[in-house]
N, C-alpha and C positions, 0 to 999 in steps of 0.2 A: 262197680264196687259196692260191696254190703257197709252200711257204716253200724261198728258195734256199738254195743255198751261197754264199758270202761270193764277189762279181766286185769287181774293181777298179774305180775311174773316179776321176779326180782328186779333185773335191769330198771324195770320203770321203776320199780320204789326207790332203788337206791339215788336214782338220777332224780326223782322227785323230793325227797329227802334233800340231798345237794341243792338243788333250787331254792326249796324253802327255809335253809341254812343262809342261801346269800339275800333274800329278800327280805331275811326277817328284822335284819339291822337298816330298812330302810331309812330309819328316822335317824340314825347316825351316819348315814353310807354319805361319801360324795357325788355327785349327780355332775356325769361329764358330758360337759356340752358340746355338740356334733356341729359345726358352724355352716350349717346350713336351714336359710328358712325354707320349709314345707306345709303343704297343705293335705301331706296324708303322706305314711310312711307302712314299708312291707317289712319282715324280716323272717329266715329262718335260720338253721345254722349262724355262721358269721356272716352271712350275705343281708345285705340292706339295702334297698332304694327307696325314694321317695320324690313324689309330684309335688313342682313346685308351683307357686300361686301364676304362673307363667303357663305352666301345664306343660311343662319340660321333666324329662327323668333322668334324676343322678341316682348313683351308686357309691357307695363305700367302701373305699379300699384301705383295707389294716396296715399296708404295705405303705403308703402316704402317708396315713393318718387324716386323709382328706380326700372329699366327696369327687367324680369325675361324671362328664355327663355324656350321656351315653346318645347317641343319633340316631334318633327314628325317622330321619326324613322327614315327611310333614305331620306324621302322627300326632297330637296334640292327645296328652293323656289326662283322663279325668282318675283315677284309680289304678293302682298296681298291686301283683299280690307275688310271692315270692313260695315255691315250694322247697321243703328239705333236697331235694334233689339237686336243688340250684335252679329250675325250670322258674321263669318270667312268665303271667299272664299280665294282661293292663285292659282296661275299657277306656276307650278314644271318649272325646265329650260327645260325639254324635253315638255312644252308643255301644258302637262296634267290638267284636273281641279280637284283640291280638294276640300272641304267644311269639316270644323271641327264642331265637333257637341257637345252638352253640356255635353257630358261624356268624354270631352276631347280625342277624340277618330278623326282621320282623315278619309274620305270614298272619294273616286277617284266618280266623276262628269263622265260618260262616254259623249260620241256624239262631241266632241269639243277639239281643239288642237288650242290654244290661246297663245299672246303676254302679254295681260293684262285682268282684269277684276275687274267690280263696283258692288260690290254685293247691292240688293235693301232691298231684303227680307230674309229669312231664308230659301224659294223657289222658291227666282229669283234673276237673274244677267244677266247682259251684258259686253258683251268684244268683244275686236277683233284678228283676226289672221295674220298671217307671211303678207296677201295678202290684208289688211285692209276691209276684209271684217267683219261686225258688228254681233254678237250674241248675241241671247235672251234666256235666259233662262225661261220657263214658263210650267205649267202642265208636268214639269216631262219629258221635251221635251226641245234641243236647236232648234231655227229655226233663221232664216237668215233673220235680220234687215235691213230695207233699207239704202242705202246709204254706203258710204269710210271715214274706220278711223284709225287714230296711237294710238288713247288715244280716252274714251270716259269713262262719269260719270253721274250717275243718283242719283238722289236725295231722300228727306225721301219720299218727296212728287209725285215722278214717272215725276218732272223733269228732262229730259235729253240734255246734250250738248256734246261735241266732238270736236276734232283739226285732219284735216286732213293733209296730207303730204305737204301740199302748204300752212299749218301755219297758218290756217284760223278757226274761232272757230264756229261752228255750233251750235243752239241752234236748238230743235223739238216742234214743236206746232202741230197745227190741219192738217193743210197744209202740213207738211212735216220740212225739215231741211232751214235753214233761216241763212244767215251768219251774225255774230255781227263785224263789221269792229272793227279794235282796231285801236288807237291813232296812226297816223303815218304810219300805214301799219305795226307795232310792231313782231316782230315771236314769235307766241307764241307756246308752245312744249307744256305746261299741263295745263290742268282745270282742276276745284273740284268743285262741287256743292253739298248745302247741301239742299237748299228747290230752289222755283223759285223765292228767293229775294235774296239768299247767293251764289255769286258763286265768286270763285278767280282762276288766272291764274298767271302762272311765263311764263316770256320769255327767249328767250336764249340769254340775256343779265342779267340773273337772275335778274330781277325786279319784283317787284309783280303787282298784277293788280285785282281790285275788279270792280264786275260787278254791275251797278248799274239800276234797272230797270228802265226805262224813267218814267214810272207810278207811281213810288215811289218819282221820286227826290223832286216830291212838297211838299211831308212830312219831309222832312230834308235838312235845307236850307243851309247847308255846302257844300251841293252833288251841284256842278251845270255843264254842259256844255256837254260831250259824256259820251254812255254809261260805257264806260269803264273809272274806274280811278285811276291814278297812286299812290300806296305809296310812300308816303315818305321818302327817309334816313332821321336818320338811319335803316337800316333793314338789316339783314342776305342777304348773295347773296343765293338767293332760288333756286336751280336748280328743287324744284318740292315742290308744298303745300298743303294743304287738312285743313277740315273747320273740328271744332265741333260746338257746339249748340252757344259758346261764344268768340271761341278761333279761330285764324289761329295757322297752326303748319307746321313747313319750313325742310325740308334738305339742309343745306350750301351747298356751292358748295366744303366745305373740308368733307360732311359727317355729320358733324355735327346736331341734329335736336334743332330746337328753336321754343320756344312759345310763342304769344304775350300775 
């Protein structure tokens, strides 16, 4: 898969428009808390899981309104990533890439020995390894993505961005990698991107941060000044966040997860 640069078509404005309608009452919204602690959480659509400090994986189900955990046998998961499609990958702590498949069944990903991973599709993903080098997953093949990363996320839409070790956030276009300066020089540890108008980051001052595309800001006149913009308290301290189609959803910095 080619990853673009961010084209226009209506669908996505209006859905990103909607987005930035429900996020922009942050500072008034109530922040519902998801009763379970975690140490990393995935989401796409209404699909959610998250690795607990155990290195066990639950999921959440709208239908309880409570998390269930799901049996990997001896899998011990250090990271999960969730695609729109509903596809599970996860990195074992030793490493390893798994992919759960709709018979509830886990099968090991061989070619790759990974830190993290953004699954795209149900047969692609990218992550990176111990030496921040980037992997692609594609045709049943890993192969070696250009460029250095600690964190890296791609979107429904084959938007891709990244934070490398000097806390600088990368975004991919045609060209290659393109840095998005943040407000301040800000350290940012995580991004999440859900298309190429949705992306949010936490820093390690757990604050949050929504990416706002300079193309976009003429259509919503609340957006104004860099691209990046800060939430407002109150909010969860996020030590790490991930989008769905409507929602942010946060890990506290006690563990916690929350939803806007």
């Amino acid at each position: 898969m080619r990853f673009p640069a961010y084209r226009h078509n209506l669908s996505k404005i209006i859905c990103y428009l909607l987005f930035l309608i429900g996020i922009s009452g942050v500072s008034s919204q109530i922040w519902d808390r998801m009763p379970r602690v975690c140490g990393q959480i995935a989401a796409r659509s209404d699909n959610i899981w998250c690795v607990t400090n155990e290195k066990e994986l639950w999921r959440w189900v709208w239908g309880l309104h409570d998390w269930i955990w799901v049996k990997a046998d001896n899998l011990r998961v250090h990271n999960v990533a969730v695609a729109e499609d509903d596809s599970v990958w996860a990195v074992a702590v030793n490493g390893d890439v798994w992919k759960y498949s709709t018979n509830k069944t886990w099968a090991i990903i061989p070619g790759a020995n990974l830190t993290m991973i953004s699954a795209i599709t149900d047969t692609e993903a990218i992550g990176v390894d111990a030496a921040d080098v980037i992997w692609h997953f594609t045709n049943d093949t890993w192969q070696n993505f250009t460029g250095e990363a600690i964190w890296v996320s791609g979107g429904i839409d084959g938007d891709l961005w990244a934070v490398n070790r000097q806390s600088q956030v990368l975004h991919w276009d045609e060209d290659g990698w393109t840095e998005q300066p943040t407000p301040d020089g800000t350290e940012i540890q995580f991004v999440d991107v859900y298309d190429g108008g949705r992306v949010v980051a936490t820093d390690k001052n757990w604050d949050l941060y929504l990416w706002i595309n300079p193309e976009e800001r003429v259509l919503y006149t609340q957006v104004r000044g860099p691209s990046w913009y800060r939430l407002e308290n109150p909010h969860p301290n996020c030590k790490q966040a991930t989008l769905t189609k409507t929602n942010i959803i946060c890990v506290s910095d006690t563990g916690y997860i929350n939803k806007s």
